[in-house]
MARKOL-311488 format. One record per residue (C-alpha): residue number from 1; x, y, z. Coordinates in steps of 0.02 Angstrom, whole numbers. Example, Ala and Ser with C-alpha at 12.3 -4.5 7.8 and 13.67 -1.06 7.14 Angstrom:
MARKOL-311488
<r><nr>1</nr><u>615</u><v>-225</v><w>390</w></r>
<r><nr>2</nr><u>684</u><v>-53</v><w>357</w></r>
***
This chain:
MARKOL-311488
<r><nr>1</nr><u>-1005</u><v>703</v><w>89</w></r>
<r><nr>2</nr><u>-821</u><v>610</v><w>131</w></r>
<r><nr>3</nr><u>-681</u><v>708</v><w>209</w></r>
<r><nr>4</nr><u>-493</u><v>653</v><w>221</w></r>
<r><nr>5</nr><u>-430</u><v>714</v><w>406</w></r>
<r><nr>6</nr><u>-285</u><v>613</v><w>475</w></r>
<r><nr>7</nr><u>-301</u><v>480</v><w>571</w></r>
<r><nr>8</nr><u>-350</u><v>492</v><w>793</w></r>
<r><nr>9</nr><u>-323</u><v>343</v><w>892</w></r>
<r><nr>10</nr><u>-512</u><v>354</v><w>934</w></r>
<r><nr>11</nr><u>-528</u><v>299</v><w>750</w></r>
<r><nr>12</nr><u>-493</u><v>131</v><w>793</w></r>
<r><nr>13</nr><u>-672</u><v>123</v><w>880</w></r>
<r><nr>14</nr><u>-760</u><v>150</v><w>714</w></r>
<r><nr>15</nr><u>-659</u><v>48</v><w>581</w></r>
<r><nr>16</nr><u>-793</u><v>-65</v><w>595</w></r>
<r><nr>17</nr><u>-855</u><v>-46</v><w>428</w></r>
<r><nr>18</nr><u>-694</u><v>-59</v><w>332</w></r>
<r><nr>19</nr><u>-600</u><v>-198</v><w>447</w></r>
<r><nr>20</nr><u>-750</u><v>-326</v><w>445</w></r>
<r><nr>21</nr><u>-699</u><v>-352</v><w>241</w></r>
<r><nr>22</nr><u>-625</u><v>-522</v><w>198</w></r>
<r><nr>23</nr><u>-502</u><v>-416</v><w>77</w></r>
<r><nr>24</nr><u>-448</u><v>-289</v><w>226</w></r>
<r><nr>25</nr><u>-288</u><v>-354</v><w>317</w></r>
<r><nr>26</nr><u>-328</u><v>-317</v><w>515</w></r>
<r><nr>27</nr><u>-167</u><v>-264</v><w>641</w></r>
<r><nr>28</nr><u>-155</u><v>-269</v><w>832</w></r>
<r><nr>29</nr><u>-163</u><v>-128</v><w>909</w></r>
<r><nr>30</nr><u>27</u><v>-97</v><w>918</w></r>
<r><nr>31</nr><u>45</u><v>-93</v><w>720</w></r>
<r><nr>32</nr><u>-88</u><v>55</v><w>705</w></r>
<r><nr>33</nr><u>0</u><v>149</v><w>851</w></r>
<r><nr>34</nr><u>174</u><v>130</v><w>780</w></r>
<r><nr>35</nr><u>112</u><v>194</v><w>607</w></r>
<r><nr>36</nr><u>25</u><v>331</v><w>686</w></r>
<r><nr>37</nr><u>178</u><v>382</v><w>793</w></r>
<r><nr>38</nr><u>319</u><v>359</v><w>651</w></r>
<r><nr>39</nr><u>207</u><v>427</v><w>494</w></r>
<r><nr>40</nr><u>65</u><v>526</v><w>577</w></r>
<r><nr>41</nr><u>46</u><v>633</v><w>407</w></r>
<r><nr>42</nr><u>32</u><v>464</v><w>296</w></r>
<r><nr>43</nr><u>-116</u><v>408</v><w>395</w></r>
<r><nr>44</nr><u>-265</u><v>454</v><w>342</w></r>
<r><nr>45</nr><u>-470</u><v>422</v><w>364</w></r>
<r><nr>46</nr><u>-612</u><v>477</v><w>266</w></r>
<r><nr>47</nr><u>-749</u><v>507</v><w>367</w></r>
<r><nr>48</nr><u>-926</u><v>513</v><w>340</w></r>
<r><nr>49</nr><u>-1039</u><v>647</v><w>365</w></r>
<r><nr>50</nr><u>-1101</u><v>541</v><w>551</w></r>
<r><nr>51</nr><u>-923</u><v>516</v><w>582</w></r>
<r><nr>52</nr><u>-900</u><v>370</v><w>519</w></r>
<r><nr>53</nr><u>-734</u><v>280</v><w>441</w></r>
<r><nr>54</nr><u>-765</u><v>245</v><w>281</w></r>
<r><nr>55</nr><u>-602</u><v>220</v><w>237</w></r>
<r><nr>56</nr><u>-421</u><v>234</v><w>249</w></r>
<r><nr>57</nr><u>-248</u><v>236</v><w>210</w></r>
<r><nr>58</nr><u>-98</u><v>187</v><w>302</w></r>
<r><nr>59</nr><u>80</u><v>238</v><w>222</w></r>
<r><nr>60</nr><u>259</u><v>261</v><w>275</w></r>
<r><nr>61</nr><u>428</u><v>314</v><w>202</w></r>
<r><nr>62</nr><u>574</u><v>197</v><w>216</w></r>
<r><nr>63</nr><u>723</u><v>117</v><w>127</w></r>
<r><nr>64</nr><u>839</u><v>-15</v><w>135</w></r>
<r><nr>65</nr><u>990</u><v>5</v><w>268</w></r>
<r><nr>66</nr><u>1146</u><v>62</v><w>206</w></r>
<r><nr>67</nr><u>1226</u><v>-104</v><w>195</w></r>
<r><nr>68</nr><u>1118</u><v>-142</v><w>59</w></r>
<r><nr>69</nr><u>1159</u><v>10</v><w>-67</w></r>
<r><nr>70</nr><u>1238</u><v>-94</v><w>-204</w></r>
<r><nr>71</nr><u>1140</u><v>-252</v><w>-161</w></r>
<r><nr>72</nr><u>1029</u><v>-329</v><w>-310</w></r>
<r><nr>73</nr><u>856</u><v>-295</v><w>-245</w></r>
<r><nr>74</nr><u>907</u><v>-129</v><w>-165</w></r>
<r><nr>75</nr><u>757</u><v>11</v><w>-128</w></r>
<r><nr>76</nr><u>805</u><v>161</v><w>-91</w></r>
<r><nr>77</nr><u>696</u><v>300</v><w>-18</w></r>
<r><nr>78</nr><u>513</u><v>276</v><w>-57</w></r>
<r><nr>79</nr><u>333</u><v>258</v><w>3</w></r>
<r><nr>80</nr><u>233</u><v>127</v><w>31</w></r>
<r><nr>81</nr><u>46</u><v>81</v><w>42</w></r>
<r><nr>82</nr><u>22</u><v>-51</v><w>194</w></r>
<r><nr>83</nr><u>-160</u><v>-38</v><w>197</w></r>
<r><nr>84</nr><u>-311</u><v>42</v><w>94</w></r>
<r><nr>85</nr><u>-482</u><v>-2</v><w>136</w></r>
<r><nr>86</nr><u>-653</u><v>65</v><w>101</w></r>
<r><nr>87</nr><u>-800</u><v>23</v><w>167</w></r>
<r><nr>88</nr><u>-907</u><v>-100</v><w>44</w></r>
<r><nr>89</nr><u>-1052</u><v>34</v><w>40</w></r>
<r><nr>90</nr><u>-925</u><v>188</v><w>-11</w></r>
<r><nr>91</nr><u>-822</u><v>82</v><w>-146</w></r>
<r><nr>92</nr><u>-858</u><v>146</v><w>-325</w></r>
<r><nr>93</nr><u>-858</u><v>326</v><w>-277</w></r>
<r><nr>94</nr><u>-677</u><v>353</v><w>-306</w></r>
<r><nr>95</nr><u>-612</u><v>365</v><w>-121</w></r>
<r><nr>96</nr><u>-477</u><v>246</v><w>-133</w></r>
<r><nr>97</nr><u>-412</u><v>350</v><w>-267</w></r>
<r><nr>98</nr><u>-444</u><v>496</v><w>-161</w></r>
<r><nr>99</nr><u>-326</u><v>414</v><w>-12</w></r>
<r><nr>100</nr><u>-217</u><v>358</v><w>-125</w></r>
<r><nr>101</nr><u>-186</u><v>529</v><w>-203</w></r>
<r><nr>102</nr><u>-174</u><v>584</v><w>-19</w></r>
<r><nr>103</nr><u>-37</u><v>458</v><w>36</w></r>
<r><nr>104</nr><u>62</u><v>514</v><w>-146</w></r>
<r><nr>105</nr><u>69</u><v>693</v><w>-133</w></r>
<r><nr>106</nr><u>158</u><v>654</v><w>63</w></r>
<r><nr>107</nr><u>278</u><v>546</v><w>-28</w></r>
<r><nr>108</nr><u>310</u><v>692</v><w>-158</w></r>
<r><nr>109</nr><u>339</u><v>813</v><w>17</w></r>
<r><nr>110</nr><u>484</u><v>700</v><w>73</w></r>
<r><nr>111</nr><u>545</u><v>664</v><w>-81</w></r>
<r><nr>112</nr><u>497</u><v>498</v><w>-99</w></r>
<r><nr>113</nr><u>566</u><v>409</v><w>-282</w></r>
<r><nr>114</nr><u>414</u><v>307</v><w>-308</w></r>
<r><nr>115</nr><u>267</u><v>257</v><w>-209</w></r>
<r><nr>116</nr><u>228</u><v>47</v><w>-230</w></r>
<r><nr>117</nr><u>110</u><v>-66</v><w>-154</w></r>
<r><nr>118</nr><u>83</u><v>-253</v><w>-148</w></r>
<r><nr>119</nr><u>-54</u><v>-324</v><w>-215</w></r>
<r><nr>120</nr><u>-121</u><v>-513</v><w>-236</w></r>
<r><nr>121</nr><u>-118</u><v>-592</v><w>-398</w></r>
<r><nr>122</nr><u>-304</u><v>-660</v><w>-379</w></r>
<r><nr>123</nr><u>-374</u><v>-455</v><w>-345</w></r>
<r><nr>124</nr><u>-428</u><v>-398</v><w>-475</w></r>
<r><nr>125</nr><u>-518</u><v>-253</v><w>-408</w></r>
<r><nr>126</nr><u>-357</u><v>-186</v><w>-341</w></r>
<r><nr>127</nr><u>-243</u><v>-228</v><w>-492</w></r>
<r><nr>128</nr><u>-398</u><v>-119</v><w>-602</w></r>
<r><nr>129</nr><u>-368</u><v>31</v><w>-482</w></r>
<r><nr>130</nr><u>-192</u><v>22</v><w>-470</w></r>
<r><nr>131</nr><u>-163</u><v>19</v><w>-667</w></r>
<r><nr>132</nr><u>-80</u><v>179</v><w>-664</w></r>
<r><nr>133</nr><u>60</u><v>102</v><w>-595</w></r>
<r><nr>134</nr><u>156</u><v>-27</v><w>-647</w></r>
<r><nr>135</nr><u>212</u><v>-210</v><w>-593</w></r>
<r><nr>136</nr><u>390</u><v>-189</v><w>-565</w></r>
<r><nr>137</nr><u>417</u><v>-379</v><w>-527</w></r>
<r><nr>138</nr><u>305</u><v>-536</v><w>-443</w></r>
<r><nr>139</nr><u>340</u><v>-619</v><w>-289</w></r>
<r><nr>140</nr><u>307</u><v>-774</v><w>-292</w></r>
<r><nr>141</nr><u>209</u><v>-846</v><w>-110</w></r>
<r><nr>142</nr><u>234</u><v>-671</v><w>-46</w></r>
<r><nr>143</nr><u>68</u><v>-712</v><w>28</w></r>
<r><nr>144</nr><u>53</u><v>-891</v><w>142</w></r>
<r><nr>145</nr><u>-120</u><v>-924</v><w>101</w></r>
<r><nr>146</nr><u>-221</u><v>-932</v><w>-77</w></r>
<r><nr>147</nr><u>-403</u><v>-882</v><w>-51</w></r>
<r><nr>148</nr><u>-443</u><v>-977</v><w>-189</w></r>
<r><nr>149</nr><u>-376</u><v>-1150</v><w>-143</w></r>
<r><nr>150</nr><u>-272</u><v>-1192</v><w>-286</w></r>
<r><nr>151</nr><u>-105</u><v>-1186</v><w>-199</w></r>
<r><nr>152</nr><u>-37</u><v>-1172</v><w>-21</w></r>
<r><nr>153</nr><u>26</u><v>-976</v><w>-77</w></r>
<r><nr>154</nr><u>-35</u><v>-833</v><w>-163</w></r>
<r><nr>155</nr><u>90</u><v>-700</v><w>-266</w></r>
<r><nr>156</nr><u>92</u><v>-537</v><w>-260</w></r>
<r><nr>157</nr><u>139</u><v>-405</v><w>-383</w></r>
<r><nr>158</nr><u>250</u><v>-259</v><w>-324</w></r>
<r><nr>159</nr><u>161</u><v>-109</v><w>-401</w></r>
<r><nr>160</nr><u>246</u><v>56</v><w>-422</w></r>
<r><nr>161</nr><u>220</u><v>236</v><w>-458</w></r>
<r><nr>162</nr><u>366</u><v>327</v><w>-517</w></r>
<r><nr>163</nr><u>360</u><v>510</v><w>-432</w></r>
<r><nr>164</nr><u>453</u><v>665</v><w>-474</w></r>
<r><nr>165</nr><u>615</u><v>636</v><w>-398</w></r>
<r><nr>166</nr><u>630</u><v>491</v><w>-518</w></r>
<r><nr>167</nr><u>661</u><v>571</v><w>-672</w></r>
<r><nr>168</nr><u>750</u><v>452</v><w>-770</w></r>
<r><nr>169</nr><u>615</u><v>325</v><w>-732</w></r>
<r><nr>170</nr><u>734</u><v>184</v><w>-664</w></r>
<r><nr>171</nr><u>634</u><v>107</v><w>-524</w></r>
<r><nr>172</nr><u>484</u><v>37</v><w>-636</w></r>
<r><nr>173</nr><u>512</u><v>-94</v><w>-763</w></r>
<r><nr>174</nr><u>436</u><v>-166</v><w>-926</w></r>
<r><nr>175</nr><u>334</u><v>-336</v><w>-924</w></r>
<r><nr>176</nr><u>365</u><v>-354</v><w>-716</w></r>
<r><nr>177</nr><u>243</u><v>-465</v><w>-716</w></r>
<r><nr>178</nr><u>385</u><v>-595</v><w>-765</w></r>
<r><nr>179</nr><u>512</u><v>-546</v><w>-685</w></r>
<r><nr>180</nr><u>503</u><v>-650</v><w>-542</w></r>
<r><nr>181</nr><u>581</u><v>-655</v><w>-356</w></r>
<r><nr>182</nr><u>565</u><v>-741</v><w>-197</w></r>
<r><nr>183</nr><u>492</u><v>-646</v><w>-15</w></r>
<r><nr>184</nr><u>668</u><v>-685</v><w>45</w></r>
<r><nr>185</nr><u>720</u><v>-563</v><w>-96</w></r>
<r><nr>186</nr><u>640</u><v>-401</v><w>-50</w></r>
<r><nr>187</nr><u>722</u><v>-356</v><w>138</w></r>
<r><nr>188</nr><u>887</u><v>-433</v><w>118</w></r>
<r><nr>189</nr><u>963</u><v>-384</v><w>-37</w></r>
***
């Protein structure tokens, strides 16, 4: 049996099994640490019955700076998924649903409008699980490389999840798989 219990610094000494993925993104040190110091309760590990990691979710809160309020590409208060793995022996079980369920109700507990997530155009795994929410736009060469070769970038598709707050429904959009914008886009308005 799997238990969720948020994430110790000693974790980082058995994240073996979900880092060594060619799908996982790894982090220095510092990145881990800073997510565990400024969003403790969106960092979480499931944990296997000999203590191991076999998997977790890092999340944080943010939004745009003020400045930015009426620009185009504004976001305002939300949550975001930076990382979700699970070990390749414990996928098909339902865990990553399990974390990501995890990382959503913290979002609903600060009040969070939507909860979104990039994801590469070429994952299809990822796109499956995540078709609960939808693709609010595409940016293109969000990613530098293209595992498959066929171009020097990859895009990604910013996926969202409306939450309560957002009533009215006005940060997800219809056919966002079009609607395209550069990286530039997203963190400058």
């Amino acid at each position: 049996m799997t238990a969720l219990r948020a994430f110790s610094p000693l974790d980082l000494f058995k994240m073996n099994l979900t880092n060594l993925d060619p799908l996982t993104e790894n982090y220095d040190l510092h990145f881990y640490f800073q997510y565990l110091a400024k969003w403790p309760s969106l960092f979480t590990v499931a944990e296997g019955q000999q203590g191991e990691i076999t998997g977790y979710m890092m999340g944080k809160v943010e939004e745009d700076p003020p400045y930015l309020h009426m620009a185009q590409h504004y976001l305002p208060w939300h949550g975001h998924v930076t990382a979700l793995s699970v070990a390749p022996q414990y996928r098909r079980l339902g865990l990553a649903q399990t974390l990501t369920g995890a990382l959503e109700r913290g979002c609903e507990e600060q009040k969070a409008w939507f909860l979104d997530l990039f994801v590469r155009e070429g994952n299809e795994t990822a796109i499956g699980l995540y078709k609960g929410l939808g693709v609010f736009r595409r940016v293109v060469d969000y990613y530098s490389d293209d595992p498959t070769g066929r171009k020097a970038g990859e895009d990604a598709f910013d996926m969202r999840k409306p939450l309560s707050r957002d009533k009215k429904r006005q940060h997800i959009r219809e056919n966002g798989e079009s609607y395209k914008v550069n990286p530039e886009d997203l963190y400058n308005g």
